[in-house]
KOLTORDREN-103692 format. One record per residue (C-alpha): residue in one letter; x, y, z. Coordinates in steps of 0.2 Angstrom, whole numbers, padded with zeros to 4 digits, always signed. Each point is the difference from the previous one (the first is absolute). Example, Ala and Ser with C-alpha at 12.3 -4.5 7.8 and 13.67 -1.06 7.14 Angstrom:
2
{A {+0062 -0022 +0039}}
{S {+0006 +0017 -0003}}
***
This chain:
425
{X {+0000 +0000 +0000}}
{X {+0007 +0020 -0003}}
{X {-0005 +0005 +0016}}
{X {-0008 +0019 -0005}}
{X {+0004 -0002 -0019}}
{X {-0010 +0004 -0012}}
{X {-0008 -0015 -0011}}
{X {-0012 +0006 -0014}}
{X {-0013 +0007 +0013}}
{X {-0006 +0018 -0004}}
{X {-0009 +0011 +0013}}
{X {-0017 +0005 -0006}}
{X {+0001 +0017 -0002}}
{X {-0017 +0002 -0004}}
{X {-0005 -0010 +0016}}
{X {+0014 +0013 +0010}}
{X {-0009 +0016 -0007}}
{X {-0016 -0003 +0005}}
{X {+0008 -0006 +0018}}
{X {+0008 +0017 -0001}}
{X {-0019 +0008 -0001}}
{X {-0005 -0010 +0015}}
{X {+0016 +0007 +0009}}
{X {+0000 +0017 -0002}}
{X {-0018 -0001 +0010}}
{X {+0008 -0015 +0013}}
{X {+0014 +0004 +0004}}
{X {-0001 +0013 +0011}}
{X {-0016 -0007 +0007}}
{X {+0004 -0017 +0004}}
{X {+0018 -0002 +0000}}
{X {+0007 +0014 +0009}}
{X {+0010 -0001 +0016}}
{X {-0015 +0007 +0012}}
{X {-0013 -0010 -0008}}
{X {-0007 -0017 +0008}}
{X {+0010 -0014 +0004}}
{X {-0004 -0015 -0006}}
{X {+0003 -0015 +0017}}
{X {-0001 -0020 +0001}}
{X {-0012 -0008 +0010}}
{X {+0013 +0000 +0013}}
{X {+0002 +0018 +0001}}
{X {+0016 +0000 -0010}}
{X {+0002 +0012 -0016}}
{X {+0004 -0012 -0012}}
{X {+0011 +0003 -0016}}
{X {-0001 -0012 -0015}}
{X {+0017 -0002 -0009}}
{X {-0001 -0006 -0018}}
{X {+0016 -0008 -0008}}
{X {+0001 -0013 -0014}}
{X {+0016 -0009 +0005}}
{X {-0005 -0015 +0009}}
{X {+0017 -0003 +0006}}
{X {+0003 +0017 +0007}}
{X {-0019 -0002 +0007}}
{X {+0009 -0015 +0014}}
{X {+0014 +0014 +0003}}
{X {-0013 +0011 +0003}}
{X {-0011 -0007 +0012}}
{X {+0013 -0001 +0012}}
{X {+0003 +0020 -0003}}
{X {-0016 +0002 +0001}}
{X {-0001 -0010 +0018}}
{X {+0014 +0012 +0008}}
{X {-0009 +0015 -0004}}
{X {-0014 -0005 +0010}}
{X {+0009 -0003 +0011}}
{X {+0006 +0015 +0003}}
{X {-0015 +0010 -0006}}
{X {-0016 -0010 +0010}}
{X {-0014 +0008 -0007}}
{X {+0004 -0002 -0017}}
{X {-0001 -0016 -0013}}
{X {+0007 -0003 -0016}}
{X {-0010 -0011 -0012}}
{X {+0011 -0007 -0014}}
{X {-0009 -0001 -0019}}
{X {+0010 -0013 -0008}}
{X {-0005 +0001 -0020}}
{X {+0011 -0010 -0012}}
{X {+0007 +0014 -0014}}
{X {-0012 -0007 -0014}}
{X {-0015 +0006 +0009}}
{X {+0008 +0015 +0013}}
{X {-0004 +0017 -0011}}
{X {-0019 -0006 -0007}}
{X {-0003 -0003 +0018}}
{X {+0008 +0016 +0008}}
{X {-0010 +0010 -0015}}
{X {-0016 -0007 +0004}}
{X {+0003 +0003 +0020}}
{X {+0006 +0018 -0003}}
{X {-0014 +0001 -0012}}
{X {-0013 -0004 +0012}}
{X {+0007 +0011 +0014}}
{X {+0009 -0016 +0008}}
{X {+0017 +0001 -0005}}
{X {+0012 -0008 +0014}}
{X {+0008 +0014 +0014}}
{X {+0018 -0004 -0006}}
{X {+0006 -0010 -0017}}
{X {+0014 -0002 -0011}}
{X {+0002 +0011 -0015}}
{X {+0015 -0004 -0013}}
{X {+0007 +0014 -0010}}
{X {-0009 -0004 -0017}}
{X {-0017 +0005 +0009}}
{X {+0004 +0012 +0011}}
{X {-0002 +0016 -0013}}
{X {-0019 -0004 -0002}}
{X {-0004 -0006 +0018}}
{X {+0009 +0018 +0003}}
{X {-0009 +0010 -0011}}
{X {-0019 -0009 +0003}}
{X {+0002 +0005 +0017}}
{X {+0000 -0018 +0007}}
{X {+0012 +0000 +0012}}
{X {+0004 +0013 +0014}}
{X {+0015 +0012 +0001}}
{X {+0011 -0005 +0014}}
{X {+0009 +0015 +0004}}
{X {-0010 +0006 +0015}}
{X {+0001 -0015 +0010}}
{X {+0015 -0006 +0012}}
{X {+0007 -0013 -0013}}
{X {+0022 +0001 -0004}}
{X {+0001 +0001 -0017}}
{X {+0022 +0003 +0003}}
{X {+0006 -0015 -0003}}
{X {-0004 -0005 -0017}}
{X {+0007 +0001 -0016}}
{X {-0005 +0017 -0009}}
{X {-0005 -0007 -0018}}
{X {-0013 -0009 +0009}}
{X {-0007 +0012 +0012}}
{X {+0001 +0012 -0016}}
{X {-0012 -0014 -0009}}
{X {-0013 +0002 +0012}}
{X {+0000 +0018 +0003}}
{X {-0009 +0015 -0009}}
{X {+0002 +0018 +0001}}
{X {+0007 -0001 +0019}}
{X {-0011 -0014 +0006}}
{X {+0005 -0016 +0002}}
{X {-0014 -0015 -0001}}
{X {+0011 -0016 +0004}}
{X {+0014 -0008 +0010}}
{X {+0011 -0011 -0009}}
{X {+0002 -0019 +0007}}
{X {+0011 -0008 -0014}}
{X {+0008 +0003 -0016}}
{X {+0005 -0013 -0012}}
{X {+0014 +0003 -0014}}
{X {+0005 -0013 -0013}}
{X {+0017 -0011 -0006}}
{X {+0007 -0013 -0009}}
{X {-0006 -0017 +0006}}
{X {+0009 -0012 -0008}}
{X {+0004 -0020 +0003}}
{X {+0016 -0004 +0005}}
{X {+0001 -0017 -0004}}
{X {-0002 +0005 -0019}}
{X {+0013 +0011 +0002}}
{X {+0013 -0010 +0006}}
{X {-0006 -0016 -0012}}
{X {+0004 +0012 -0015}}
{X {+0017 +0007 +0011}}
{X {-0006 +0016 -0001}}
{X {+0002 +0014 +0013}}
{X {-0015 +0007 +0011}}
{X {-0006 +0015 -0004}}
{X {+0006 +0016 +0010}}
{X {-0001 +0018 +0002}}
{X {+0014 +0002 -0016}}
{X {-0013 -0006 -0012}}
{X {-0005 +0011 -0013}}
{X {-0014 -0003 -0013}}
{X {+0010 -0010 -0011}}
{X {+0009 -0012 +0012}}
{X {-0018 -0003 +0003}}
{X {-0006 -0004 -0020}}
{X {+0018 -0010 -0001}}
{X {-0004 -0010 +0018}}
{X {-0020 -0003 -0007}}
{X {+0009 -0007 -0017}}
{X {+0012 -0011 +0010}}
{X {-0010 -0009 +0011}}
{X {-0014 -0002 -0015}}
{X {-0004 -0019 -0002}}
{X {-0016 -0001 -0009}}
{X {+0004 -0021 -0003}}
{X {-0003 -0001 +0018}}
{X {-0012 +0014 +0001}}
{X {+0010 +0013 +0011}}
{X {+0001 +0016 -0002}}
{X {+0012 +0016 +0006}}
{X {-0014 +0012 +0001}}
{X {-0020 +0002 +0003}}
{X {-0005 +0019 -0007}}
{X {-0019 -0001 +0003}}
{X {-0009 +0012 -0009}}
{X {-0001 +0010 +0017}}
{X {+0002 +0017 +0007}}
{X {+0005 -0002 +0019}}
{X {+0014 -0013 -0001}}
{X {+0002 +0002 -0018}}
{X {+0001 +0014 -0014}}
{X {-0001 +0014 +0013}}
{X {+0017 -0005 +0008}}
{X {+0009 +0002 -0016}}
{X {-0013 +0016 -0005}}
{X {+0007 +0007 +0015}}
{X {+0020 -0006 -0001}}
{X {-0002 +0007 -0016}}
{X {-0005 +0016 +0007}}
{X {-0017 +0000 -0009}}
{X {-0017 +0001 +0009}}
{X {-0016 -0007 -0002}}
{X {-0009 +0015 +0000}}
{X {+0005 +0018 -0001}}
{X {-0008 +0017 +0005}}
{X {-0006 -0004 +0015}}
{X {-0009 -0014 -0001}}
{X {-0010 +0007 -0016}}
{X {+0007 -0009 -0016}}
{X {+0009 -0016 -0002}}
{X {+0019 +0000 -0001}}
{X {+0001 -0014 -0013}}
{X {+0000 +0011 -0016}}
{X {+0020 +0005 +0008}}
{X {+0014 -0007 -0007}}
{X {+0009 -0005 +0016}}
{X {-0017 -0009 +0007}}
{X {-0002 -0009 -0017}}
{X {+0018 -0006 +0001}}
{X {-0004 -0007 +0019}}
{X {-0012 -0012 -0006}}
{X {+0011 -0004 -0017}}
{X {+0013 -0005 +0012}}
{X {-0014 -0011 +0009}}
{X {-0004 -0009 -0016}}
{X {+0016 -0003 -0007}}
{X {+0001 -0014 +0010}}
{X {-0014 -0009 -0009}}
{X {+0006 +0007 -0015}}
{X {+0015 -0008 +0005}}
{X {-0007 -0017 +0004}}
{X {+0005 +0001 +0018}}
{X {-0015 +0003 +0008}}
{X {-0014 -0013 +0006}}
{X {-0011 +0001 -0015}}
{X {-0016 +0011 +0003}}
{X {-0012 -0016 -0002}}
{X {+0010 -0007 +0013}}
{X {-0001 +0012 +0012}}
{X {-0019 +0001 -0001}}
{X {-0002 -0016 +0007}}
{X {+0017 -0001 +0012}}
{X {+0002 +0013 +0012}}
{X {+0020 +0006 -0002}}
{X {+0001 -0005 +0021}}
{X {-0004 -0020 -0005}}
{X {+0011 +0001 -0015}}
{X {+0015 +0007 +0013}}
{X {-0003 -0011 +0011}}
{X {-0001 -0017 -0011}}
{X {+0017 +0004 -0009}}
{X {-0008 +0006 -0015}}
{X {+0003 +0017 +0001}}
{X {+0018 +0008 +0004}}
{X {-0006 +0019 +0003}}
{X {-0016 +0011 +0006}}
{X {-0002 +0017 +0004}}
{X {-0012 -0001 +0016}}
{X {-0003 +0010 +0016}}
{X {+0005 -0003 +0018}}
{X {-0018 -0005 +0002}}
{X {+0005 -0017 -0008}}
{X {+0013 -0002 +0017}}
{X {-0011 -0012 +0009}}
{X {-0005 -0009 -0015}}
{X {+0015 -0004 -0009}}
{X {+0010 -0007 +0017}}
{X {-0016 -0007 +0010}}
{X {+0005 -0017 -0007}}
{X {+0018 -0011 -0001}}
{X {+0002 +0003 -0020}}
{X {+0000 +0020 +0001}}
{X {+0012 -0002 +0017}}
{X {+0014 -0007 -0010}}
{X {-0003 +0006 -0019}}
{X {-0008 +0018 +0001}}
{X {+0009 +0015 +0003}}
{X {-0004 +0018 -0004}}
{X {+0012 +0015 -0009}}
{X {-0001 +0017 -0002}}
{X {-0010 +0003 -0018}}
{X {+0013 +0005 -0013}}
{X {+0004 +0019 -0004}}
{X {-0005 +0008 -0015}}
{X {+0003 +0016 -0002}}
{X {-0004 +0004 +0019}}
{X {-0006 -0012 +0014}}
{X {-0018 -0001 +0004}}
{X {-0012 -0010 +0006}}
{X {-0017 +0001 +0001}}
{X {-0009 -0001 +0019}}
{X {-0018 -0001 +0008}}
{X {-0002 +0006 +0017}}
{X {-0015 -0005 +0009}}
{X {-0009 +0011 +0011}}
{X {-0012 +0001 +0016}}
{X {-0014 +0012 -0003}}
{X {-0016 +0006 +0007}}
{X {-0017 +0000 -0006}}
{X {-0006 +0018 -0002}}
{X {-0018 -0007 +0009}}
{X {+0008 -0008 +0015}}
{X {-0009 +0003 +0013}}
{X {+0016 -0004 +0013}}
{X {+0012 +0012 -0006}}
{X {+0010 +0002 +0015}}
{X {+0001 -0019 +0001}}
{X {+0003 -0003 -0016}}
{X {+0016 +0012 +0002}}
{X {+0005 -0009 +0016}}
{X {+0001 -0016 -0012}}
{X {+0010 +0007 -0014}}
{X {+0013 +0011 +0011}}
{X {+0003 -0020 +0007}}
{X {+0001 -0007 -0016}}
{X {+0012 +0012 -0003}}
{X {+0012 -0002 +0013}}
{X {+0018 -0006 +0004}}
{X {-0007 -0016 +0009}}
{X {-0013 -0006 -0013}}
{X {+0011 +0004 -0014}}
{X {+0012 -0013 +0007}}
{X {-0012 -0014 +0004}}
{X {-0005 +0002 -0020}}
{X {+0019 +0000 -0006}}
{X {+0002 -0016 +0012}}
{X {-0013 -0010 -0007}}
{X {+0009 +0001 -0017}}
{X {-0015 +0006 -0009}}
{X {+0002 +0017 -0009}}
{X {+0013 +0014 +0005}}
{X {-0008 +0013 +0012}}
{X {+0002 +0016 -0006}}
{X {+0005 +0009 +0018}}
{X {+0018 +0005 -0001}}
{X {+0012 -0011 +0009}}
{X {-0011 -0015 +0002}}
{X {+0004 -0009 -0018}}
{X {+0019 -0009 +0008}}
{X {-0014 -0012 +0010}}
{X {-0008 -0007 -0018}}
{X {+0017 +0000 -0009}}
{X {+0005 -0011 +0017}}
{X {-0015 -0011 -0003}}
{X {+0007 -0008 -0014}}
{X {+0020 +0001 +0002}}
{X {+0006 -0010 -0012}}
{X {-0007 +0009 -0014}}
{X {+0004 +0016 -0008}}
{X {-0016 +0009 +0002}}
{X {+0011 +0017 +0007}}
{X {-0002 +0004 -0018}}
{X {-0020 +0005 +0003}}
{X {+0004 +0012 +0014}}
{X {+0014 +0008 -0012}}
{X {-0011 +0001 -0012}}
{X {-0009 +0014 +0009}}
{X {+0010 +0012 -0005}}
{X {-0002 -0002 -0021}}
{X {-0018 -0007 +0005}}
{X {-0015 +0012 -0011}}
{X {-0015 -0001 +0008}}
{X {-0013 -0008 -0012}}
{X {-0009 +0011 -0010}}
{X {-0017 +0009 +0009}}
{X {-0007 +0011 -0011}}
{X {-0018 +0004 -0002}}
{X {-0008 -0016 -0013}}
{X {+0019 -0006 -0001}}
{X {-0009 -0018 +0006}}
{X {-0013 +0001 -0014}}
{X {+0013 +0004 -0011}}
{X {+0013 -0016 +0007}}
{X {-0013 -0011 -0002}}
{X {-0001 +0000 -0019}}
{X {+0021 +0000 -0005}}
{X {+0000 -0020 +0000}}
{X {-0013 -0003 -0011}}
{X {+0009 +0013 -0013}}
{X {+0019 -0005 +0005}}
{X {-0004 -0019 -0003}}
{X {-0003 +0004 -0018}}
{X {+0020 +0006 -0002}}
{X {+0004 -0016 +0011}}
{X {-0010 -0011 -0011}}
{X {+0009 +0007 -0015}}
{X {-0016 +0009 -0006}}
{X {+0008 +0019 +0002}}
{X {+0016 +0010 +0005}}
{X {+0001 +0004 +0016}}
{X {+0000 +0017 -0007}}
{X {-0017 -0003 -0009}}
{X {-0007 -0008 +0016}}
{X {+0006 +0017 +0008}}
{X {-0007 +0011 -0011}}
{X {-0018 -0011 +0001}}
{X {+0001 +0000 +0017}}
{X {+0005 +0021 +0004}}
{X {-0018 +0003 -0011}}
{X {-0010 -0012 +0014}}
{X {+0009 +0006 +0013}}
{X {-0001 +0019 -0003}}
{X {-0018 -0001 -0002}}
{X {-0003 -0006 +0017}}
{X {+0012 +0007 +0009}}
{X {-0008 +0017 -0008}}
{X {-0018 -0004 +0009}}
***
């Protein structure tokens, strides 16, 4: 699973703008800090939690215990929703005016949960917001206010399967690797007798063509957010770079890949490299193959380093009517101690400063330093206003280029027309 990556789901903005209706009435009515407060049977004020991480969700129930501890008269209800279903459901709650007290927000979503009005400035409650990195607090903060605290960040590198390396007598990858050590490695450790391949370049924006848009010091959209970035030169030659190795034949072949994930293809000695985030930690090392074969590298430089990174956030609803609560619970989540217990269960990296050395430590064998490095070329991922609308239909064009139907230029050019048009609404 990418923990807070975005995976073809589009916000309903139409859905959003007729909340936005309902809000600028609400808000002030219902959801402000002096209105009623909503209790339990047991007297409690009760604040409902929504995540989509299963995993996490254990991790959390534990954090969740120790605050009530320490705060008596108030319970946290966890609202565990598997990613497939999480934003229909958190739509129709906010939609009907029951839109859990705190929830996650990734950056993708946050422009038009922002702008709608769904979630509640944060500014003027006693929540520390120091210890974080800045691209991220900048994500979720417009014109002075800020609307969410970050709990972890995820960046991306060069998985790759040792035993294929050293079966072929070739060196692992490193931070000296440029984009062609990285098509010359792909070509090497090509074997398509046995079906294994050096590369998997899935038609992909996260993980895939906007690491090399961005190493290439393109963009995949320009003027704020208003028109798509693929009609330049230097974004164009990012996702050329991308393709050339199916051009090139080392890459796992785009029917393959619809059917085998590239993480199974790793992990059964099919497949020699993957760019993939630090999300994939748990997964790749959970079982005895992954221990001993799979490692992870920084991604190669092209004309820059870059990465690209999600960072998760815990929000408040606009309409809670526990407010001061609901602050309580995120100032916590947001601390030293529970940033720590995260990093220690070896999850995902929490983004409070100074508590990543604790995750890295989880798994010490493995080179997974390079994620936390990574923070300092990581771009946020894009979060402009319709920029998920606009996402959602570059695999459809872009699988015609890798399909051999168009240039990647043509699929481009095909795709800035669609793209521009909603990103105009």
């Amino acid at each position: 699973m990418k923990f807070g990556n975005f995976k073809g789901t589009k916000l309903k903005l139409g859905v959003l703008l007729a909340m936005l209706g309902v809000f600028t009435l609400g808000v002030v009515a219902c959801g402000n800090k002096e209105g009623e407060v909503k209790k339990g049977k047991d007297g409690k004020e009760e604040i409902s939690y929504a995540l989509w991480d299963k995993e996490q969700a254990e991790v959390f129930k534990e954090i969740a215990a120790d605050f009530e501890k320490e705060n008596p008269n108030i319970k946290i209800k966890l609202e565990v929703t598997p990613w497939a279903q999480y934003w229909t459901k958190l739509e129709t709650a906010i939609t009907g005016q029951n839109a859990p007290d705190v929830f996650w927000l990734n950056i993708p979503k946050s422009t038009d949960y922002i702008d709608s009005g769904v979630i509640e400035p944060l500014n003027d409650y006693d929540i520390d917001s120091t210890e974080f990195p800045k691209q991220y607090l900048d994500t979720y903060s417009r014109d002075g206010k800020l609307y969410g605290i970050p709990k972890d960040y995820d960046t991306n590198g060069l998985w790759y399967n040792k035993k294929i390396f050293d079966e072929a007598g070739v060196a692992y990858p490193d931070d000296t690797w440029t984009w062609d050590t990285w098509l010359e490695v792909a070509k090497k450790l090509t074997n398509e007798e046995k079906g294994i391949y050096g590369m998997a370049t899935p038609v992909t924006w996260q993980g895939g063509y906007y690491e090399t848009i961005y190493q290439n010091g393109g963009e995949p959209f320009k003027d704020n957010g208003t028109k798509s970035g693929f009609d330049e030169p230097a974004t164009i030659e990012g996702v050329e770079f991308w393709y050339e190795f199916t051009k090139e034949g080392s890459a796992v072949p785009i029917e393959t890949m619809a059917s085998s994930p590239q993480s199974e293809l790793l992990q059964s000695g099919k497949l020699a490299m993957a760019v993939d985030g630090s999300y994939m930690t748990p997964v790749f090392f959970k079982e005895a193959y992954g221990l001993e074969n799979i490692d992870v590298a920084p991604l190669p430089k092209g004309k820059q380093r870059a990465t690209t990174s999600n960072a998760l956030a815990n929000v408040m609803s606009a309409t809670s009517k526990n407010k001061e609560a609901a602050a309580k619970w995120i100032n916590y989540l947001a601390s030293e101690e529970v940033n720590t217990k995260i990093a220690e269960s070896g999850v995902v990296i929490p983004a409070r400063n100074g508590t990543q050395e604790a995750w890295v430590k989880s798994y010490p064998d493995k080179n997974i330093q390079v994620f936390v490095d990574a923070v300092e070329y990581a771009v946020p991922l894009p979060n402009n206003k319709n920029g998920m609308s606009a996402v959602a239909i570059e695999t459809e064009i872009f699988n015609e280029a890798w399909t051999g139907n168009k240039t990647v230029k043509e699929a481009a050019a095909e795709y800035v027309k669609q793209a521009n048009e909603l990103l105009s609404k």
